[in-house]
Gaussian input, Z-matrix of N, CA and C with variables (Angstrom, degrees):
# hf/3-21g

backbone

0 1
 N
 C     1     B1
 C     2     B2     1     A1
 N     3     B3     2     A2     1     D1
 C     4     B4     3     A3     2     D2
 C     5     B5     4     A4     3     D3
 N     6     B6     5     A5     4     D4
 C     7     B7     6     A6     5     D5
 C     8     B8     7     A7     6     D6
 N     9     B9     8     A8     7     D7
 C    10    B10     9     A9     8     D8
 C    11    B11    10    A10     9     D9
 N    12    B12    11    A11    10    D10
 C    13    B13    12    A12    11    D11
 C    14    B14    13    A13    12    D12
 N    15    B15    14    A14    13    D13
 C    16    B16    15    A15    14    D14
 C    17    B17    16    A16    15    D15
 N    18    B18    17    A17    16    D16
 C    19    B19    18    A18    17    D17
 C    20    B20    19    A19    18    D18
 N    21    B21    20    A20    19    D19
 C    22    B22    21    A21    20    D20
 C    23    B23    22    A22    21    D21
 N    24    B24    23    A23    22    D22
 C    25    B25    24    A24    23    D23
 C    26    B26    25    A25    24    D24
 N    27    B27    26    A26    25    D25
 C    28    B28    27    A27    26    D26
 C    29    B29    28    A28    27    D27
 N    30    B30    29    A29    28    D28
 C    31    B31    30    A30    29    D29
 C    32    B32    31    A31    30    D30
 N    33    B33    32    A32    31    D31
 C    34    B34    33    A33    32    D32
 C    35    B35    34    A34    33    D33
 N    36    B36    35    A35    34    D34
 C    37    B37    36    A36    35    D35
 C    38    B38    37    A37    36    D36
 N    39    B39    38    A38    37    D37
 C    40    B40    39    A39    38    D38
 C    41    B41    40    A40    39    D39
 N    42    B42    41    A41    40    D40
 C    43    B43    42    A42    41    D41
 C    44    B44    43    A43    42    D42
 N    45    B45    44    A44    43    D43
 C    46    B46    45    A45    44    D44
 C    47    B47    46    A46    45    D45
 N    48    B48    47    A47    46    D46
 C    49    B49    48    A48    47    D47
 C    50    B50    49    A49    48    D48
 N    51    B51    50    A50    49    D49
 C    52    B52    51    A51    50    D50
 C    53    B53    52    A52    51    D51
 N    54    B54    53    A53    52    D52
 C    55    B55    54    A54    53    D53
 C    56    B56    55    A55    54    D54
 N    57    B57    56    A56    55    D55
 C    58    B58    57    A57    56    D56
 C    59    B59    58    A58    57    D57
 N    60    B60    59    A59    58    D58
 C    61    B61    60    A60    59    D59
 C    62    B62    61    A61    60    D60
 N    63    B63    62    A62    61    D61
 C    64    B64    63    A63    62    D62
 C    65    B65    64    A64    63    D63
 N    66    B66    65    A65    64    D64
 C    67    B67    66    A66    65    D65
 C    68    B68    67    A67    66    D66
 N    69    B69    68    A68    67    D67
 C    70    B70    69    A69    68    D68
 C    71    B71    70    A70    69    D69
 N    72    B72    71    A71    70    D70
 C    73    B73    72    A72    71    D71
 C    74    B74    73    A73    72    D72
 N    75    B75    74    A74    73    D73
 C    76    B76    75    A75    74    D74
 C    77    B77    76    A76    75    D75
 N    78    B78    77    A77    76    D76
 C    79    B79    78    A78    77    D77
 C    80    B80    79    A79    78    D78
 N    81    B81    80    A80    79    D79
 C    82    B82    81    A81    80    D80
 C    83    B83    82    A82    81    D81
 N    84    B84    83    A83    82    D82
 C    85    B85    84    A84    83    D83
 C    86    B86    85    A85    84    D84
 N    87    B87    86    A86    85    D85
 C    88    B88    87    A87    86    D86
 C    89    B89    88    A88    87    D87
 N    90    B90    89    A89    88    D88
 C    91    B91    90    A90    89    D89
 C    92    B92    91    A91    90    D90
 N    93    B93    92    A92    91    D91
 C    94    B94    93    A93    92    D92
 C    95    B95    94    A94    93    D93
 N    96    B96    95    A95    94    D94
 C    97    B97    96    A96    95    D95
 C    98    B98    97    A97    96    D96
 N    99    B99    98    A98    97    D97
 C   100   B100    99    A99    98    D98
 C   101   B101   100   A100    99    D99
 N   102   B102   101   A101   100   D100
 C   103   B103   102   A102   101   D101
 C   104   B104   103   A103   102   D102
 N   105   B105   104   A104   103   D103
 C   106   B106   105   A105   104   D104
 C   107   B107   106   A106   105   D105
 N   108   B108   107   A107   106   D106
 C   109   B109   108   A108   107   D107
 C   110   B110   109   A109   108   D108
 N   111   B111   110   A110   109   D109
 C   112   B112   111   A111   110   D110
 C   113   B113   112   A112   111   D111
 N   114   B114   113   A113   112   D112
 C   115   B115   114   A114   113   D113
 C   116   B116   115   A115   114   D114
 N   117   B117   116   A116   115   D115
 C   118   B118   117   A117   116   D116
 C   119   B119   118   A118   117   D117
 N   120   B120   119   A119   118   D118
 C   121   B121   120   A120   119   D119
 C   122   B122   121   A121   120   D120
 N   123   B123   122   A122   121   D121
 C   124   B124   123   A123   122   D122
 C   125   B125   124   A124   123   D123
 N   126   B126   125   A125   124   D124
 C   127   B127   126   A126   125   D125
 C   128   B128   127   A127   126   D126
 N   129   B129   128   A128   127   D127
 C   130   B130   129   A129   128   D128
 C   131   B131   130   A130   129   D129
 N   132   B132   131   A131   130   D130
 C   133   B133   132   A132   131   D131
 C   134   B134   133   A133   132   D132
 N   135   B135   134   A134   133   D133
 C   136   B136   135   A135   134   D134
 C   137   B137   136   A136   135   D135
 N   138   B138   137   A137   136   D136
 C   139   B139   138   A138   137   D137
 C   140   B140   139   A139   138   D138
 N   141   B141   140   A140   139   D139
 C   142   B142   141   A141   140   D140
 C   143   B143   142   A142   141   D141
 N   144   B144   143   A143   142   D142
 C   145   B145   144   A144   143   D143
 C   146   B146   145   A145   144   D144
 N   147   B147   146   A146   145   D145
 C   148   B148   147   A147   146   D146
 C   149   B149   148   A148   147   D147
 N   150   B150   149   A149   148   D148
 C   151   B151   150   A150   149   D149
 C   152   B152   151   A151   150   D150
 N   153   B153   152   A152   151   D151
 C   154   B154   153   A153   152   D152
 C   155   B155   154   A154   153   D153
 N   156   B156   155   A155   154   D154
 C   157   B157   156   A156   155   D155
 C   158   B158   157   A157   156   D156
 N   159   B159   158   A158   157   D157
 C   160   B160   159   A159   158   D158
 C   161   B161   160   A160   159   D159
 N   162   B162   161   A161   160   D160
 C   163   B163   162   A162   161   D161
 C   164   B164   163   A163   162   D162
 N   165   B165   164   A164   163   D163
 C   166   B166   165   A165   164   D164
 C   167   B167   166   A166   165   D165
 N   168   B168   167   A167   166   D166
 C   169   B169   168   A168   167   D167
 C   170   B170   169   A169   168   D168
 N   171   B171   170   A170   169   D169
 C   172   B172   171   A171   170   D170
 C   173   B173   172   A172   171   D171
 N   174   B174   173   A173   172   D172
 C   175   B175   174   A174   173   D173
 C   176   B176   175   A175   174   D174
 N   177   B177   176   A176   175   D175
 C   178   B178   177   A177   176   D176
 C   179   B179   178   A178   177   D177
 N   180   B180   179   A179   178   D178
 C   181   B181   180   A180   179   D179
 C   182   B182   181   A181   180   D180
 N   183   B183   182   A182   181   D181
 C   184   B184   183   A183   182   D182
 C   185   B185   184   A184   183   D183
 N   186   B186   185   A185   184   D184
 C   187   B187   186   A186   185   D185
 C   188   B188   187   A187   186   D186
 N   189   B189   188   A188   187   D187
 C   190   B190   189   A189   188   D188
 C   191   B191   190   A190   189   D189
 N   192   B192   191   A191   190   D190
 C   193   B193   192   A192   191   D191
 C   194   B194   193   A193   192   D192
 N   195   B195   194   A194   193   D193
 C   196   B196   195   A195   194   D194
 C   197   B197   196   A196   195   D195
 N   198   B198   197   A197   196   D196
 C   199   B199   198   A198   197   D197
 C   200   B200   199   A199   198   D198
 N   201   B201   200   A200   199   D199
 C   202   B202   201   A201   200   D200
 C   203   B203   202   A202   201   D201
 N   204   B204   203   A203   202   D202
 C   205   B205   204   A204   203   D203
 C   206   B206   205   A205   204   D204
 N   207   B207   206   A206   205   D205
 C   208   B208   207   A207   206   D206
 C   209   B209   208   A208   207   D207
 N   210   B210   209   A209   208   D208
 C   211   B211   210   A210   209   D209
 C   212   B212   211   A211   210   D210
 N   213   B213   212   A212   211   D211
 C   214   B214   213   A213   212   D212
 C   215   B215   214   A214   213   D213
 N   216   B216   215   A215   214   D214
 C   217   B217   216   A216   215   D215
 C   218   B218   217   A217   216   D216
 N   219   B219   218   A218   217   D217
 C   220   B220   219   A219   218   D218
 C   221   B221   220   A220   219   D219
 N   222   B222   221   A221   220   D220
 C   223   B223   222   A222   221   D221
 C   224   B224   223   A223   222   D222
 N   225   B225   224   A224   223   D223
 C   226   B226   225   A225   224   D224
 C   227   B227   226   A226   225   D225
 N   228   B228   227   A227   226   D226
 C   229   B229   228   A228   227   D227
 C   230   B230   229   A229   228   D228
 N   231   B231   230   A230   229   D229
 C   232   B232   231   A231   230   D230
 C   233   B233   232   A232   231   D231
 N   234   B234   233   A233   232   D232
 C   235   B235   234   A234   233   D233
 C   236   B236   235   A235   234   D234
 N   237   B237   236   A236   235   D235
 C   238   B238   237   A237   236   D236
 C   239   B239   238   A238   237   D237
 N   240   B240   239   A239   238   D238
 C   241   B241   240   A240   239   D239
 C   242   B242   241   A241   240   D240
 N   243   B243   242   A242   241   D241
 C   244   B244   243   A243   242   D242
 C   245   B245   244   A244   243   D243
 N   246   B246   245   A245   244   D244
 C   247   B247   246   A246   245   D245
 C   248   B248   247   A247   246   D246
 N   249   B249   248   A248   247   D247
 C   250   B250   249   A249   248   D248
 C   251   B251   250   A250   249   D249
 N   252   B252   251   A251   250   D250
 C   253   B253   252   A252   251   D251
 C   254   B254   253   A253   252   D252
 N   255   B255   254   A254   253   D253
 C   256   B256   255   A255   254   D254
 C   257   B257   256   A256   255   D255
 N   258   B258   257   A257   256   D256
 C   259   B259   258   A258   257   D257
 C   260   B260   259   A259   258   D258
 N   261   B261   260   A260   259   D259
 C   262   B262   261   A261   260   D260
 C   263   B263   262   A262   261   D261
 N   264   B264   263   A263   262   D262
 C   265   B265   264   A264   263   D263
 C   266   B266   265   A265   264   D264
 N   267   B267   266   A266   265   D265
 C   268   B268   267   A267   266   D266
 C   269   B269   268   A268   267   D267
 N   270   B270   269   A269   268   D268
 C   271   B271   270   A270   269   D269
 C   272   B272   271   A271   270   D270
 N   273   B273   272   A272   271   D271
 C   274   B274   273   A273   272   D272
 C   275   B275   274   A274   273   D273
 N   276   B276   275   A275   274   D274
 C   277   B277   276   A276   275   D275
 C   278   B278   277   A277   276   D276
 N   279   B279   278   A278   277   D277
 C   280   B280   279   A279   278   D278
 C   281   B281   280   A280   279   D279
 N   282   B282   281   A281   280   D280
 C   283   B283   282   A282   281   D281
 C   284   B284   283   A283   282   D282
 N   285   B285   284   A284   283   D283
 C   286   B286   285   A285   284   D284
 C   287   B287   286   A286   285   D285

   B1=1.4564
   B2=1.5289
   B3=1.6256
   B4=1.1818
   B5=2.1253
   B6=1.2570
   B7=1.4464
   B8=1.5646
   B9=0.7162
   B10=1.9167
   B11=1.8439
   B12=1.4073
   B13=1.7306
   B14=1.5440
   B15=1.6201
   B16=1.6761
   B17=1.8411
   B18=1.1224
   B19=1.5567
   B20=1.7459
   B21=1.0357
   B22=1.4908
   B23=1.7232
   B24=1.3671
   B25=1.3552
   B26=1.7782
   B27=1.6020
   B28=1.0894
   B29=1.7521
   B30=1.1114
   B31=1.5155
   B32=1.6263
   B33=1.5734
   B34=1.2132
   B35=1.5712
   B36=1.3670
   B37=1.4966
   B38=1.3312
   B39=1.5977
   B40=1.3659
   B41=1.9343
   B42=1.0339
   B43=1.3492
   B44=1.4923
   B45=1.2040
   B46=1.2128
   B47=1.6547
   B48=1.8986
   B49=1.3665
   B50=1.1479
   B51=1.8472
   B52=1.0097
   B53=1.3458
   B54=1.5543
   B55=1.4052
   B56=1.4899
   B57=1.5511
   B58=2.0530
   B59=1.3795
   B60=0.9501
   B61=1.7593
   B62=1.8934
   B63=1.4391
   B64=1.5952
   B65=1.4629
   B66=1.6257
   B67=1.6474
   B68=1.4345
   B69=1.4466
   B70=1.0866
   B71=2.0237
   B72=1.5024
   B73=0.7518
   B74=1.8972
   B75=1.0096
   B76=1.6758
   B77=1.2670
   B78=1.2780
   B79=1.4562
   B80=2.1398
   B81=1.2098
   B82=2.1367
   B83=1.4949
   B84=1.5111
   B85=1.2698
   B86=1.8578
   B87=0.5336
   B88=1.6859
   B89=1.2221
   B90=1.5602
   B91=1.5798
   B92=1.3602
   B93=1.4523
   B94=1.9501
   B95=1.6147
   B96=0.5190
   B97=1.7722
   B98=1.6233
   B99=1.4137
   B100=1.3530
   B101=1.7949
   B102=0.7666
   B103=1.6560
   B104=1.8877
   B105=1.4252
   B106=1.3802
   B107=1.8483
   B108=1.2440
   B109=1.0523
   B110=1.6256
   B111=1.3163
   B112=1.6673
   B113=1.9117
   B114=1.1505
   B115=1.7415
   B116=1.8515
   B117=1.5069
   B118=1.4059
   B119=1.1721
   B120=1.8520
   B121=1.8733
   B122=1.1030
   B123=1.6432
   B124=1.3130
   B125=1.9093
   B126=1.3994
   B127=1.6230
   B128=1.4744
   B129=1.3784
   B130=1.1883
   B131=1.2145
   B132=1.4342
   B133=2.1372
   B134=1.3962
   B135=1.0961
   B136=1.4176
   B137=1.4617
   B138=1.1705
   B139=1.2682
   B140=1.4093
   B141=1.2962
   B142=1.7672
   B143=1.4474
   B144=1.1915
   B145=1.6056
   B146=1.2470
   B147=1.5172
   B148=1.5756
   B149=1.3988
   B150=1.4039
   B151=1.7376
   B152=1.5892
   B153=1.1990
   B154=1.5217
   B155=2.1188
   B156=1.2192
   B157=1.9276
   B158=1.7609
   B159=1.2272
   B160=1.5285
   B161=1.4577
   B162=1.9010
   B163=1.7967
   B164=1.4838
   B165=1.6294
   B166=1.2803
   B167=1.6372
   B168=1.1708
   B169=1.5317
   B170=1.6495
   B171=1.1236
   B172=1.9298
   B173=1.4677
   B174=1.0457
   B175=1.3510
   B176=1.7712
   B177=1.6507
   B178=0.9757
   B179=1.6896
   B180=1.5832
   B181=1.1316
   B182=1.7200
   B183=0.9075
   B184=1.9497
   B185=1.3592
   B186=1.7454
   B187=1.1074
   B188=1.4209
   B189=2.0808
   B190=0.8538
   B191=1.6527
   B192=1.6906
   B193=1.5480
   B194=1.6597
   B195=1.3767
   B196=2.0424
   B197=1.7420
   B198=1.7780
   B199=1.3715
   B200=1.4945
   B201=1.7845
   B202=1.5151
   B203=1.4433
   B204=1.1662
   B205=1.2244
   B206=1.4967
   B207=0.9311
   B208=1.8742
   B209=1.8869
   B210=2.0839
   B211=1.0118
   B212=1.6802
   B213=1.6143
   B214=1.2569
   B215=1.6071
   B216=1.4093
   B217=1.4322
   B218=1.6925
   B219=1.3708
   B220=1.6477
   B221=1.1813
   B222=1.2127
   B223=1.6923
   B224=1.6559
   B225=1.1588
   B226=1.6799
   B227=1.6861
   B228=1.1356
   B229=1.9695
   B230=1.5972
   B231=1.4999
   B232=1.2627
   B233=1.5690
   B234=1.7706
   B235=1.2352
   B236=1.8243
   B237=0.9609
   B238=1.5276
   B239=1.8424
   B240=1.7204
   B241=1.9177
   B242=1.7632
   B243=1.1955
   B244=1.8492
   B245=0.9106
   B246=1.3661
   B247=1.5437
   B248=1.1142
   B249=1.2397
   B250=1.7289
   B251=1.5704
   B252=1.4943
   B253=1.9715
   B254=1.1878
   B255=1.5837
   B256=1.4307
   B257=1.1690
   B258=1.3559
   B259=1.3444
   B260=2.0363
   B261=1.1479
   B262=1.7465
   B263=1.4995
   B264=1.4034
   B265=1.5036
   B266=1.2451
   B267=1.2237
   B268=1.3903
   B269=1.9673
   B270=1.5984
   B271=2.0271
   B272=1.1354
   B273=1.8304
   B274=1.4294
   B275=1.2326
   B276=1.5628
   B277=2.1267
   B278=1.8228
   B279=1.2244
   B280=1.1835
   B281=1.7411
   B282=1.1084
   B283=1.7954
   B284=1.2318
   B285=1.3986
   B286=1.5972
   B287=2.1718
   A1=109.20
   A2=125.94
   A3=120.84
   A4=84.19
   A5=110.71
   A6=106.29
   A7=143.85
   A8=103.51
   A9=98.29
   A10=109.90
   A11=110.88
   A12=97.51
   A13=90.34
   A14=97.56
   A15=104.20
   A16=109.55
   A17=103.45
   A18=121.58
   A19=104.56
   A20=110.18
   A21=132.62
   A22=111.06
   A23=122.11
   A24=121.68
   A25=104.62
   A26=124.84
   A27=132.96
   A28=135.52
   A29=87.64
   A30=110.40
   A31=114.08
   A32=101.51
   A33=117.86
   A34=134.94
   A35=125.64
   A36=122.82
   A37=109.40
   A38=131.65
   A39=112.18
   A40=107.43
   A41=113.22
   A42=96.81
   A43=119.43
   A44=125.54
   A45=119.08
   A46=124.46
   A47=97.55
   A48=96.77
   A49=86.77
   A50=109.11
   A51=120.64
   A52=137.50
   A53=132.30
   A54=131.01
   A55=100.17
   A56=99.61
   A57=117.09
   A58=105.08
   A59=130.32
   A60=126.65
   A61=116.22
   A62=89.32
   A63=99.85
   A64=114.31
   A65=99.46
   A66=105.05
   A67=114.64
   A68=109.02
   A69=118.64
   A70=111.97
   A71=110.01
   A72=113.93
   A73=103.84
   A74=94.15
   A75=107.44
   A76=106.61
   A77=138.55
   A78=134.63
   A79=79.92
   A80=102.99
   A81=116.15
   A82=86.59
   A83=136.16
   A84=134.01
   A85=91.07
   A86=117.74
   A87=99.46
   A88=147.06
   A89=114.88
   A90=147.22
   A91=98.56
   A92=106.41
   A93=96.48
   A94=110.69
   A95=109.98
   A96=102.21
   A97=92.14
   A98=129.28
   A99=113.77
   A100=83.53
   A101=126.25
   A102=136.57
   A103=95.76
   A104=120.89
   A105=114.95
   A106=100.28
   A107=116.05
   A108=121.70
   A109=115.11
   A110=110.19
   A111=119.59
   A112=109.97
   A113=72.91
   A114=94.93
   A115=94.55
   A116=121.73
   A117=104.72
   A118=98.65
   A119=112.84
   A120=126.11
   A121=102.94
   A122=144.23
   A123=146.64
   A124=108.07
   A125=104.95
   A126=108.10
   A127=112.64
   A128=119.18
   A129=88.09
   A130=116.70
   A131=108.27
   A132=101.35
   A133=88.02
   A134=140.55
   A135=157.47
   A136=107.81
   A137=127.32
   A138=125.03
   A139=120.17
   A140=131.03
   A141=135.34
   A142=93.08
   A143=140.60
   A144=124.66
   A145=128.24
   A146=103.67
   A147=102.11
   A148=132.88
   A149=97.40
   A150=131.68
   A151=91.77
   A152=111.79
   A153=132.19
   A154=93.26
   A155=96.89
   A156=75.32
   A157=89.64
   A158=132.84
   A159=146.08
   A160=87.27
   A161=107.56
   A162=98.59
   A163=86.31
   A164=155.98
   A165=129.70
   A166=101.66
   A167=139.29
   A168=140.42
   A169=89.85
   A170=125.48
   A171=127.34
   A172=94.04
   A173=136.98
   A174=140.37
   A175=120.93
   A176=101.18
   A177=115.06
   A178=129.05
   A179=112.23
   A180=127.78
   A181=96.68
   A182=102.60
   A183=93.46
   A184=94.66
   A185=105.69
   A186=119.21
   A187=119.61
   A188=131.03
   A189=129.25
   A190=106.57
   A191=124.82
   A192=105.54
   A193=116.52
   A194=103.38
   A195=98.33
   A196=84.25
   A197=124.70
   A198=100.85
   A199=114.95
   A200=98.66
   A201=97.56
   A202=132.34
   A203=115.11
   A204=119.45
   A205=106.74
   A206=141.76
   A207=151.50
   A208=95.60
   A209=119.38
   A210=110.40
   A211=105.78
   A212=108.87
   A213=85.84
   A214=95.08
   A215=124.94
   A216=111.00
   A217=141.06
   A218=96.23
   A219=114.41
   A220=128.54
   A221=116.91
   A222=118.16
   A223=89.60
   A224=130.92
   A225=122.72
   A226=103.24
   A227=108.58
   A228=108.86
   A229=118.23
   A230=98.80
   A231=132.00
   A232=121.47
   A233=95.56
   A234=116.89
   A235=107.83
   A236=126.17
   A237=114.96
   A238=98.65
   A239=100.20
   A240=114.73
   A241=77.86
   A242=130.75
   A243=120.89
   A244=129.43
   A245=114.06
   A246=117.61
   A247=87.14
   A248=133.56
   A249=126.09
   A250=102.91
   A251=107.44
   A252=117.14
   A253=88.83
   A254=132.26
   A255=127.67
   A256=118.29
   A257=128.58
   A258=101.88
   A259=134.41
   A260=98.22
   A261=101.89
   A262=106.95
   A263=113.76
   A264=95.42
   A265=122.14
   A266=116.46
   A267=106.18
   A268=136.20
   A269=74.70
   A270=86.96
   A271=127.80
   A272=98.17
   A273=96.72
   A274=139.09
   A275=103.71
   A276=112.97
   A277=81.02
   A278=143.99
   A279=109.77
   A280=108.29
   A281=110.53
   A282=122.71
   A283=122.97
   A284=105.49
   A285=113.35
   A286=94.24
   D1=145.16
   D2=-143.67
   D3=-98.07
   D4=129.71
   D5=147.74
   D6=-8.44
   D7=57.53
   D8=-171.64
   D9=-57.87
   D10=149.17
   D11=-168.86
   D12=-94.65
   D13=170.91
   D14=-170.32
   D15=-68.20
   D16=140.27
   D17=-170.69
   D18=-46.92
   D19=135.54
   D20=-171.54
   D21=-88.46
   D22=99.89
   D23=171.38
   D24=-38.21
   D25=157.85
   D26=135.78
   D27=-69.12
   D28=-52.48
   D29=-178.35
   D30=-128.25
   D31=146.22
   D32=170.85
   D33=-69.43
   D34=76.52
   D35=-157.73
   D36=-59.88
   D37=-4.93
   D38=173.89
   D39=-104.36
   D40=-2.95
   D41=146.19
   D42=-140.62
   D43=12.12
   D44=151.73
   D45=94.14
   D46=28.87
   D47=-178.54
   D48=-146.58
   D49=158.34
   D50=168.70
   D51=-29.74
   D52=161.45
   D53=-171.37
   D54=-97.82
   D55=-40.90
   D56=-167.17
   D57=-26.59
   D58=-62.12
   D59=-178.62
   D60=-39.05
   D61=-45.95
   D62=179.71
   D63=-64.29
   D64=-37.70
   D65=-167.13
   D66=-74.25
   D67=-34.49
   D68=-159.38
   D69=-83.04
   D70=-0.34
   D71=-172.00
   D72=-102.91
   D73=-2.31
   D74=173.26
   D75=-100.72
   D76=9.63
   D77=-132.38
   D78=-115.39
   D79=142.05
   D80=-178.72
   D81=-66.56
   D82=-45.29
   D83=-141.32
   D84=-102.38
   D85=-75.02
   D86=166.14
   D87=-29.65
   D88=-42.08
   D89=154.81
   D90=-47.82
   D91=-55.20
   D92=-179.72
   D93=-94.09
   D94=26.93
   D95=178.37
   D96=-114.77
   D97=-30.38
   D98=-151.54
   D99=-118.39
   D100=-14.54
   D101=161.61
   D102=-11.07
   D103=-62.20
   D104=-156.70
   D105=-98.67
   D106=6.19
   D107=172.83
   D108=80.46
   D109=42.31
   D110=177.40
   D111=162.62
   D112=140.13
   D113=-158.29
   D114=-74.07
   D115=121.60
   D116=168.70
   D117=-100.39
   D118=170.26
   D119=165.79
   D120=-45.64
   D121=-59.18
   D122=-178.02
   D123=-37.90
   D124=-44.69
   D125=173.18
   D126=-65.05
   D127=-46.58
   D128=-173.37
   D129=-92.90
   D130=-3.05
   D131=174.62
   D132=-49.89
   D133=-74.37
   D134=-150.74
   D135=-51.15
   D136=-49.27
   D137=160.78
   D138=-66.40
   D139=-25.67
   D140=170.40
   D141=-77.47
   D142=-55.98
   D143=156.73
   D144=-14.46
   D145=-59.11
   D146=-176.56
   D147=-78.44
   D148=-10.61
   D149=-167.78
   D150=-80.35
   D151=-65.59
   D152=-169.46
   D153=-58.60
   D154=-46.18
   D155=-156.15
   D156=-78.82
   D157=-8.22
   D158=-160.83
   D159=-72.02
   D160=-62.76
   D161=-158.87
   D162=-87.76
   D163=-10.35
   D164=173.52
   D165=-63.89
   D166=-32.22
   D167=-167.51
   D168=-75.66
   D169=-39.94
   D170=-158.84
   D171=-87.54
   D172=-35.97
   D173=-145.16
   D174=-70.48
   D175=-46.16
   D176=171.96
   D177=-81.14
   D178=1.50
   D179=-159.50
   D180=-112.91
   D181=2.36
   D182=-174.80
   D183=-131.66
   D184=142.31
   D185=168.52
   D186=-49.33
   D187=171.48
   D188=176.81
   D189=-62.10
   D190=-47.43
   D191=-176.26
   D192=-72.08
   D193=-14.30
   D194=-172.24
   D195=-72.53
   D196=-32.85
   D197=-157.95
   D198=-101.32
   D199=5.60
   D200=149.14
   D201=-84.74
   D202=-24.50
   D203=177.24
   D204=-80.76
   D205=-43.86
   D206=-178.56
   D207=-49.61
   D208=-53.08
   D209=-172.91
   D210=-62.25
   D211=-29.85
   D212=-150.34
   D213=-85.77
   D214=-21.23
   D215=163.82
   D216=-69.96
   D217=-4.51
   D218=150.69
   D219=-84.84
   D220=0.24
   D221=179.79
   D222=-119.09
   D223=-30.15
   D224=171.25
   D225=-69.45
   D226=-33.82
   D227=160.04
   D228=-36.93
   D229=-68.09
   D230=173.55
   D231=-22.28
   D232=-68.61
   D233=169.92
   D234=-65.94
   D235=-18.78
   D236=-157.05
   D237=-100.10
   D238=-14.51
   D239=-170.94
   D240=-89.52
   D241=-69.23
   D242=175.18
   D243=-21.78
   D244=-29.95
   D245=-156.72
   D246=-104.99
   D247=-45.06
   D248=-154.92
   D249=-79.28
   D250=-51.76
   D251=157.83
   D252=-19.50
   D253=-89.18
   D254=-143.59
   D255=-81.36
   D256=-45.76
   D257=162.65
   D258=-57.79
   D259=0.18
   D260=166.90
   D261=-93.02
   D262=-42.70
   D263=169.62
   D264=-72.47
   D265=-50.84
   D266=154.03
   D267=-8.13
   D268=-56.88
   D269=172.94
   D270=-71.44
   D271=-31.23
   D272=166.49
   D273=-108.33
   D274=31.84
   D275=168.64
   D276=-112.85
   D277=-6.82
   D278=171.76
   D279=-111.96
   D280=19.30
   D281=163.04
   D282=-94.32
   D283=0.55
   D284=-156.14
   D285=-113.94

């Protein structure tokens, strides 16, 4: 049986925010997308690809409450990637 590496915290319990920012900056698929210094449409189809076949592989493996709670903490994701989008654009039509 193949090695699995030791389980990956989410969040930081001594101050109390997420890790995702940290992780995601270690992430092969990020490293190359931002490689030329700007994200194209072709990148992120490619990343909604991987997202999409990621939770079809997770999906069938969790009970009905782990896979209510998982949707509803991917759509509080959702909301939290909106919010941060808008307040940067936001910053930047009133920097301009």
């Amino acid at each position: 049986m193949e090695q699995q590496p030791p389980r990956t915290g989410w969040f930081d319990e001594a101050n109390g925010v997420t890790r995702l920012s940290e992780y995601f900056q270690r992430m092969e698929s990020w490293q190359q997308a931002i490689a030329d210094g700007k994200i194209t449409p072709e990148e992120i189809r490619d990343q909604s690809s991987r997202v999409i076949a990621l939770l079809k592989e997770v999906e069938p493996l969790v009970s009905e409450p782990e896979h209510q709670l998982i949707t509803e903490t991917l759509y509080e994701i959702a909301v939290l990637q909106a919010m941060q989008a808008s307040a940067v654009a936001s910053s930047l039509r009133t920097s301009q």
